[in-house]
C-alpha positions as CSV (number, residue, x, y, z in Angstrom):
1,X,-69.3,147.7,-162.2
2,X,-72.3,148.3,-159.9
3,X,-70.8,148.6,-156.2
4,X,-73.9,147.8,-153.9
5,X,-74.8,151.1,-151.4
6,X,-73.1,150.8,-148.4
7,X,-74.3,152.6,-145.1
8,X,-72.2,155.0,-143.9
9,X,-71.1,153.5,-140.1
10,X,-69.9,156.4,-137.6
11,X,-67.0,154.8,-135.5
12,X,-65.5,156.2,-132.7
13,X,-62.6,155.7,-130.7
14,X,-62.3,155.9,-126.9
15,X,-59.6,155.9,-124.6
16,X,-62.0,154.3,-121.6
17,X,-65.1,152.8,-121.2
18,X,-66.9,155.9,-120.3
19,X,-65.9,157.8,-122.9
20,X,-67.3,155.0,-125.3
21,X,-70.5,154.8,-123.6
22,X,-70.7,158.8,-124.2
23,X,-69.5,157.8,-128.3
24,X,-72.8,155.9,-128.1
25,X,-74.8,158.2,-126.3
26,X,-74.1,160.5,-129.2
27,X,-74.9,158.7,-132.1
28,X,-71.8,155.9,-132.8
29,X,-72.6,153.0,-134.5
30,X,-69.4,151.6,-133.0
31,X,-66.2,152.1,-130.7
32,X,-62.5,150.7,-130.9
33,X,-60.9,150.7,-127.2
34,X,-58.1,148.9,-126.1
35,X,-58.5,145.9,-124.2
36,X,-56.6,144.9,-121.0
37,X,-53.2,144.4,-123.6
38,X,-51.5,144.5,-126.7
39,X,-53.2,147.8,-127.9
40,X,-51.4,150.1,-129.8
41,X,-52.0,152.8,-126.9
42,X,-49.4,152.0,-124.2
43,X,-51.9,153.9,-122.1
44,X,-55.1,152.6,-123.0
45,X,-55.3,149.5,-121.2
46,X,-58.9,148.4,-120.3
47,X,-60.2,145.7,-117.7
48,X,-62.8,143.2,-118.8
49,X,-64.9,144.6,-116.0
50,X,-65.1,147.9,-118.0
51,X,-65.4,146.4,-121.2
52,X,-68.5,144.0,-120.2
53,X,-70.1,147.6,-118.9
54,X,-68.8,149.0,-121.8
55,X,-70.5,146.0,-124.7
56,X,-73.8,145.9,-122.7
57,X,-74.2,149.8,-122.9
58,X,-73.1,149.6,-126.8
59,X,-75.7,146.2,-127.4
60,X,-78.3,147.9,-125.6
61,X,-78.6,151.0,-128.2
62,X,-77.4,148.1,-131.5
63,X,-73.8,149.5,-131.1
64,X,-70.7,147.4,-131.5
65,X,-67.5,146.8,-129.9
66,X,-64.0,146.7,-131.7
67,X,-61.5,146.0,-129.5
68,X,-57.7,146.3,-130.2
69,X,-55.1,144.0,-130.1
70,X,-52.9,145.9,-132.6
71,X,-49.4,145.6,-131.9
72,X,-46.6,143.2,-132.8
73,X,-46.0,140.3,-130.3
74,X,-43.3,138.6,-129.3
75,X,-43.3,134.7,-129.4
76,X,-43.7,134.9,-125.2
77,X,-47.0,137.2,-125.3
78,X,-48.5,134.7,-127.9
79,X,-50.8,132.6,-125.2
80,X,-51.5,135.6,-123.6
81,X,-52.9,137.2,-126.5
82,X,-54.9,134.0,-127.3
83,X,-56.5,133.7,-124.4
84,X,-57.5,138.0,-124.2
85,X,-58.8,137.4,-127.4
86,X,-61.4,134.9,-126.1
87,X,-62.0,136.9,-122.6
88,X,-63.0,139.9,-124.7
89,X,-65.4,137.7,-126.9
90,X,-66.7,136.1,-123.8
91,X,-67.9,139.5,-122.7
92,X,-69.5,140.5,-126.3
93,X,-67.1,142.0,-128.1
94,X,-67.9,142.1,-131.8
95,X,-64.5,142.2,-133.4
96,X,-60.5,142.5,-132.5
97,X,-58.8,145.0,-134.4
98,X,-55.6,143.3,-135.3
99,X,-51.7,143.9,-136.6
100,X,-49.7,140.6,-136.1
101,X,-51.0,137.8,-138.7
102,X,-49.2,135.4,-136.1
103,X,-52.7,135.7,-134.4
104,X,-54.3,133.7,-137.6
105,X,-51.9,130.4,-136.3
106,X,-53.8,130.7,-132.6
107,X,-57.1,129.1,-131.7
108,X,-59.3,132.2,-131.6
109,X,-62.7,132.6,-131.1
110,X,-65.7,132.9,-133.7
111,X,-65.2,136.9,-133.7
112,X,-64.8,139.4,-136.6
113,X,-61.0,140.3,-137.1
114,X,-60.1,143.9,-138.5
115,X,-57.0,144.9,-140.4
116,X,-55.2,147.8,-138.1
117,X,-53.7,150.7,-140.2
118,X,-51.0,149.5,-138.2
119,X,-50.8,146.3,-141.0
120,X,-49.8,148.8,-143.4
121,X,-52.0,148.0,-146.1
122,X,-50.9,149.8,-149.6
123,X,-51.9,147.4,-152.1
124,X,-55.1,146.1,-153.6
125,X,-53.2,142.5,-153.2
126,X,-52.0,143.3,-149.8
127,X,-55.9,143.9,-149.4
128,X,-56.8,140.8,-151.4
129,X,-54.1,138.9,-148.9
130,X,-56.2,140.1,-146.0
131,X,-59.6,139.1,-146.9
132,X,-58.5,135.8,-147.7
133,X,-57.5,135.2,-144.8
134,X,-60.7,136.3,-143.3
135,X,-60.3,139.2,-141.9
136,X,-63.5,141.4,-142.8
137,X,-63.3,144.9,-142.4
138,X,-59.2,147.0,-143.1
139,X,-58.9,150.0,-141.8
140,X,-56.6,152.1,-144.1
């Protein structure tokens, strides 16, 4: 089997917007930051102010922004987590980094989703699982 090359992509995470803007400034091809909820970071909550500031500085220099909405929700955060999903692709972001598959039932936007290590992934099937269900990047 003949696996086609594959660019190596340097991603970065960053607590706040500035620090992501200084991931590009050094070289990242992209960032994962937590948007305004539902990150895995209790502490790295994000306003859609500083992530707009945050995708323009990244498209400006062909960076991308991976934004994460990682943890488990309960049936009450559901609508909220729909609609932060579409405020953060309204500003530019270029994927959500995702744990709860409930989010696959919701009217999302057209934005790349990302497995979160936090969907546990230990089998090729569970990987199979994932990419037919469209999500197109896991991160182990």
């Amino acid at each position: 089997m003949s696996l086609q090359p594959h660019l190596l992509e340097l991603l970065s995470p960053a607590r706040d917007a500035d620090i992501g803007m200084a991931a590009i400034d050094h070289g990242a091809d992209a960032v994962y930051i937590g948007g305004p909820a539902f990150g895995a970071r209790a502490t790295a909550g994000n306003d859609i102010r500083d992530l707009e500031r945050l995708i323009k500085h990244a498209h400006r220099f062909n960076s991308r922004i991976f934004i994460t909405l990682n943890t488990i929700l309960r049936d009450d955060e559901l609508d909220d987590a729909r609609r932060m999903a579409w405020q953060v692709y309204e500003a530019g972001a270029d994927a959500l980094i995702i744990q709860d598959m409930g989010l696959l039932e919701l009217d999302l936007p057209p934005i790349q989703l990302h497995a979160s290590t936090q969907t546990d992934i230990r089998t090729p099937e569970k990987a199979r699982f994932l990419q037919d269900a469209g999500l197109s990047q896991i991160v182990l």
